[in-house]
C-alpha positions as CSV (number, residue, x, y, z in Angstrom):
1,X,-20.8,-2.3,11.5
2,X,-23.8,-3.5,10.5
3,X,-23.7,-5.5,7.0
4,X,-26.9,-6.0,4.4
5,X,-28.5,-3.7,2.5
6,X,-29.8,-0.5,3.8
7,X,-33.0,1.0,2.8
8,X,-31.9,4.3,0.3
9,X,-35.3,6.0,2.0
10,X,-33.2,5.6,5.3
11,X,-29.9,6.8,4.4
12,X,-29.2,10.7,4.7
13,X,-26.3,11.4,2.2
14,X,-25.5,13.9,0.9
15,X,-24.8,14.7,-2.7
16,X,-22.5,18.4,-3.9
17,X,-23.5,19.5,-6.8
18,X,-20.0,20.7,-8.1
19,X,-20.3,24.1,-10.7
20,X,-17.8,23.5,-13.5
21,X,-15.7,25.8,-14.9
22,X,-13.1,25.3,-17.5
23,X,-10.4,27.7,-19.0
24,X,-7.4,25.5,-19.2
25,X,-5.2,26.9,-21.8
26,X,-4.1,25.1,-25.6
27,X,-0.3,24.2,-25.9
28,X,1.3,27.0,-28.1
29,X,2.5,25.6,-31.4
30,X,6.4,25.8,-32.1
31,X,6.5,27.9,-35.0
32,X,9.2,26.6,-38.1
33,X,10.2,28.4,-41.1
34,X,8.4,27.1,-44.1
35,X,11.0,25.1,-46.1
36,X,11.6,25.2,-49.4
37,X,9.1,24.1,-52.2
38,X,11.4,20.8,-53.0
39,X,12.5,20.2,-50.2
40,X,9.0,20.5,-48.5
41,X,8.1,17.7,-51.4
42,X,10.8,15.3,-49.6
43,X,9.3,15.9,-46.5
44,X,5.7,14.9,-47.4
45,X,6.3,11.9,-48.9
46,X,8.4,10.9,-45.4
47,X,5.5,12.4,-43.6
48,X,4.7,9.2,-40.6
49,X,0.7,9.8,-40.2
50,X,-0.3,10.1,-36.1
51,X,-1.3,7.4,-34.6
52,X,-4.8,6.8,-34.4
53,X,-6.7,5.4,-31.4
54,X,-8.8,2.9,-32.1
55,X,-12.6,3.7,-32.8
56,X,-13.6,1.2,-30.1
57,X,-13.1,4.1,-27.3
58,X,-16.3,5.5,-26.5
59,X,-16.4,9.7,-27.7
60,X,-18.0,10.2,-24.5
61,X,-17.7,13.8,-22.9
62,X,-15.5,14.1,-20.1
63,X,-17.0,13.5,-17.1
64,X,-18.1,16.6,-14.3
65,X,-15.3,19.2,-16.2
66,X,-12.4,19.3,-18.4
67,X,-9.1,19.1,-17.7
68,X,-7.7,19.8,-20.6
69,X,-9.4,20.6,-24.1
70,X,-6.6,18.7,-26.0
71,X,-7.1,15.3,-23.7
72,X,-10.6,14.4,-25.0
73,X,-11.3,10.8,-25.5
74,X,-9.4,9.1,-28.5
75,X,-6.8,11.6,-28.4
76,X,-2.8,10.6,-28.7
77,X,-0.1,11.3,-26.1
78,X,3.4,9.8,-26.7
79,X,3.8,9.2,-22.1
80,X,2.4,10.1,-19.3
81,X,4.6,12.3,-18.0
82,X,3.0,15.6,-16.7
83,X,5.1,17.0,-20.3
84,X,3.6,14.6,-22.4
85,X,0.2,14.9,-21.6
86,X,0.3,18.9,-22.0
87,X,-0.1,19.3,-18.2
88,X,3.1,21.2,-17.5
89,X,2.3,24.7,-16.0
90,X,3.2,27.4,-18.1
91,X,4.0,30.7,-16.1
92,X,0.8,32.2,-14.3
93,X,-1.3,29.0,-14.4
94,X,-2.5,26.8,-12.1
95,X,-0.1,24.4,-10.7
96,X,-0.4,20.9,-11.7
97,X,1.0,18.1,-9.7
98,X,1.0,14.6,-9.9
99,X,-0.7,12.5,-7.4
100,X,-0.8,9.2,-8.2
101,X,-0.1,6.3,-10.9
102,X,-1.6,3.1,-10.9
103,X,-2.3,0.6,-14.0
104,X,-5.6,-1.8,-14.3
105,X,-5.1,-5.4,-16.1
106,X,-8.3,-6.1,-17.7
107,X,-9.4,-8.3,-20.0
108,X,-9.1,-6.5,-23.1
109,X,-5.3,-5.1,-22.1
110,X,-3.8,-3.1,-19.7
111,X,-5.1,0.9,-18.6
112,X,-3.3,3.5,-17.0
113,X,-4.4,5.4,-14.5
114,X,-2.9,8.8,-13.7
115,X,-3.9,11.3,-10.9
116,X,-3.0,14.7,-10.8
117,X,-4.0,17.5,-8.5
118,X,-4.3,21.1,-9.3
119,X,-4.1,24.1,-7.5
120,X,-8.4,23.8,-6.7
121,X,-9.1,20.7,-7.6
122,X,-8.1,17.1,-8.7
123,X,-8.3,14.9,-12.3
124,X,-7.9,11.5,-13.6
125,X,-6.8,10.6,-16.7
126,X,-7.6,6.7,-18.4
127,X,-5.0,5.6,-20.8
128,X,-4.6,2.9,-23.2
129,X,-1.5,1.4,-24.4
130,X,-1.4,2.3,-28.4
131,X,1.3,2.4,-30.8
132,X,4.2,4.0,-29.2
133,X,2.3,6.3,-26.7
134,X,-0.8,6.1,-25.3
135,X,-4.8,6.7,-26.5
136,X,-6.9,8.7,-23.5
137,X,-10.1,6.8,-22.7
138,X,-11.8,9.6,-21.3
139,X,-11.1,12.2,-18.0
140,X,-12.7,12.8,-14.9
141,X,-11.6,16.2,-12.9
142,X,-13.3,18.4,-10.1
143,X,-13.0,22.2,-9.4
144,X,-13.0,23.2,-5.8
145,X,-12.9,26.6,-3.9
146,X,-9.7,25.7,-1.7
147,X,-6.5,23.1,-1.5
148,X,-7.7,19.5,-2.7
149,X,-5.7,16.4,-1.3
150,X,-6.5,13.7,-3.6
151,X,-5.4,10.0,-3.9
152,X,-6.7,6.9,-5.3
153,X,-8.1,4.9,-2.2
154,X,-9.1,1.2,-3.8
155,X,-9.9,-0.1,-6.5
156,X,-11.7,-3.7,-7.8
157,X,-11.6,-5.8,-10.8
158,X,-14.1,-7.9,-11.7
159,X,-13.0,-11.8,-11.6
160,X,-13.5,-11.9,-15.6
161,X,-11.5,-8.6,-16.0
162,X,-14.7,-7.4,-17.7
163,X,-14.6,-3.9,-15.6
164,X,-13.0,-2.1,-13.0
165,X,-14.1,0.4,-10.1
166,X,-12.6,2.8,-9.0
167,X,-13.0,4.8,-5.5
168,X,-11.2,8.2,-5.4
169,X,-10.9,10.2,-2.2
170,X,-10.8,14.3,-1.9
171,X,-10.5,16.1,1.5
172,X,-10.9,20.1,0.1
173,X,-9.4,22.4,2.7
174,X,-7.2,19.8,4.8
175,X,-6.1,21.2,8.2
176,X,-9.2,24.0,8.3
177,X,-12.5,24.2,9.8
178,X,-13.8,23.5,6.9
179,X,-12.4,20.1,5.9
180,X,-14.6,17.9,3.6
181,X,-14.0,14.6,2.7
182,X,-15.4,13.9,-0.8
183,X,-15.5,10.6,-2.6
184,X,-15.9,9.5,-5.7
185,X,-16.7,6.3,-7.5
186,X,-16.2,5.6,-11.6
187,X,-15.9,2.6,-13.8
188,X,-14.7,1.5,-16.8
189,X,-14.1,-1.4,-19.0
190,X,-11.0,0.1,-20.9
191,X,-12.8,1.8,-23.5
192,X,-15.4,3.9,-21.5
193,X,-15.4,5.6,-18.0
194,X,-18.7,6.2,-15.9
195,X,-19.6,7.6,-13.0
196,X,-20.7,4.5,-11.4
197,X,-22.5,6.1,-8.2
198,X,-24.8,9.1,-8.2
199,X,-25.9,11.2,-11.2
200,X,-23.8,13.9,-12.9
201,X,-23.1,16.2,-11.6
202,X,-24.5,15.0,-8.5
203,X,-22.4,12.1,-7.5
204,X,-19.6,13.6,-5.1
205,X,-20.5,12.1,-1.8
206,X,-19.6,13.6,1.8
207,X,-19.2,10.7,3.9
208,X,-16.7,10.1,6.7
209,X,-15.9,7.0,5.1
210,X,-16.6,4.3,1.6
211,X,-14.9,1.3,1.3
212,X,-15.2,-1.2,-1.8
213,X,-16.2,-4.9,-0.1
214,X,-15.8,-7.9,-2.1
215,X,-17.6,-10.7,-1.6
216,X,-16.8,-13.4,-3.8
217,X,-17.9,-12.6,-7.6
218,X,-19.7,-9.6,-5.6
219,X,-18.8,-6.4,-5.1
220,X,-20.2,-3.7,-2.5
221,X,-19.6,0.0,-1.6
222,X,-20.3,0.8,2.4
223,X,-21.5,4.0,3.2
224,X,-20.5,5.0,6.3
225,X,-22.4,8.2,8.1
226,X,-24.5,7.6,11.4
227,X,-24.6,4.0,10.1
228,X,-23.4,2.1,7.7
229,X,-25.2,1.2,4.1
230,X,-24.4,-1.2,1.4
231,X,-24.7,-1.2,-2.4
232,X,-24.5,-3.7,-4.4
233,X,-22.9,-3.6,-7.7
234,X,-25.2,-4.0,-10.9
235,X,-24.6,-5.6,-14.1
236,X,-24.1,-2.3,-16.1
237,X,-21.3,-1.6,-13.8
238,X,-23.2,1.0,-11.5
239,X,-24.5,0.5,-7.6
240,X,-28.1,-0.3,-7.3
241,X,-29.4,2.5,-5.7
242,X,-33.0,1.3,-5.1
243,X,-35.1,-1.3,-3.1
C-alpha cells in the first residue's frame, strides 16, 4: 500500500447521495385522571423540574435524517436502553435493534455512543452523562432500500482529548448481488457532531476499505479503491480534502 498523500484530482470515489425520509412516530402519552383541585395543589409544589442539558450542546440539526423527532440535540433520556431512548417498536413499525455501544473519554467528560440498526437503515446516537440520565448531543442515521449491517469499525481520540473520530461501516444488502459497503466518518468534541468527510448529504463513501492511521499527534483516513489515498486530518476536525 502505497502511503503519502494522494492527489483528490486522481482519486475516483464515489460519493451516494442518500434521499431522506422521516416518519418515525411520537411516544403516546399515558393518560391520568386529573386529580383533585387540592390535591393537585400538593403535587405542584412537589413538582421536581426536568433536567436540563446544558446550553453548551450545539442545537445543531441532526445529521443526513432523523431518527427520532423526540431525540433532537439537548433533549433528556433517563438510559440508554432501546426503552429509554423511545426506540422500542411499537406494533407495525420498523424494527429497531441495537448494534453497538461504546463510550469516548474526552477531555471535557465521558460520551456515549450507541448504534442501533433499523429495519432499512442504521443511526447513532451521542450522549452525555447529565443529572441522572443522559443529554443527546446530536444523531446521525441513514435510510437505505434493503437490510443494513452496521457496526462501529474504529475510532481515534485526539492525544489532548480535544475530539474524537469516528468511522462507521454499512454493507446494505449483505449476502446479494448487490452488496455495498458504505462508510462513514463523523466527529465530535462532546458537545457537537460533524460529518468530518464529504459534504451532506454527500459524504457516504463506497470503498472496499477506510481505515483511521495514526501517526503520532496525526491522524489519517486511507482510501482504499484501485489504490490507496490518504487524508490528513485538519484542525477543525475534518480531512483535508484538497492539494
Amino acid at each position: 500500500m502505497r502511503a503519502g498523500v494522494e492527489a483528490v484530482g486522481r482519486l475516483r470515489l464515489v460519493w451516494v447521495l442518500v434521499l431522506v425520509g422521516t416518519g418515525c412516530a411520537e411516544l403516546r402519552a399515558a393518560m391520568m385522571p386529573p386529580p383533585a383541585p387540592q390535591t393537585q395543589v400538593v403535587q405542584e409544589q412537589a413538582r421536581v423540574p426536568s433536567p436540563r442539558c446544558p446550553e453548551r450542546i450545539a442545537l445543531d440539526e441532526p445529521l443526513e435524517a432523523d431518527l427520532v423527532r423526540t431525540l433532537g440535540a439537548r433533549s433528556f433520556v433517563p438510559g440508554v436502553s432501546l426503552s429509554q431512548l423511545g426506540l422500542v417498536s411499537s406494533p407495525g413499525a420498523p424494527e429497531v435493534r441495537s448494534s453497538f455501544q461504546s463510550q469516548l473519554t474526552l477531555a471535557d467528560g465521558p460520551v456515549e455512543l450507541v448504534g442501533v440498526t433499523l429495519q432499512s437503515g442504521a443511526g447513532l446516537l451521542l450522549l452525555r452523562p447529565e443529572a441522572d440520565g443522559y443529554c443527546v448531543v446530536n444523531t446521525w442515521s441513514t435510510w437505505q432500500s434493503s437490510e443494513t449491517q452496521y457496526t462501529l469499525d474504529s475510532s481515534w481520540t485526539s492525544p489532548d482529548g480535544r475530539l474524537a473520530i469516528l468511522l462507521v461501516k454499512l454493507v446494505v444488502a449483505p449476502g446479494s448481488e448487490g452488496e455495498e459497503t458504505r462508510w462513514v466518518v463523523l466527529g465530535t468534541d462532546g458537545w457537537r457532531t460533524w460529518i468530518a468527510l464529504g459534504t451532506p448529504p454527500q459524504h457516504q463513501l463506497l470503498a472496499p476499505s477506510v481505515s483511521l492511521k495514526p501517526k503520532g499527534k496525526q491522524l489519517y483516513l486511507d482510501v482504499k479503491l484501485e489504490r490507496t489515498s490518504r487524508f490528513a486530518l485538519g484542525k477543525d476536525g475534518r480531512f483535508m480534502t484538497g492539494q
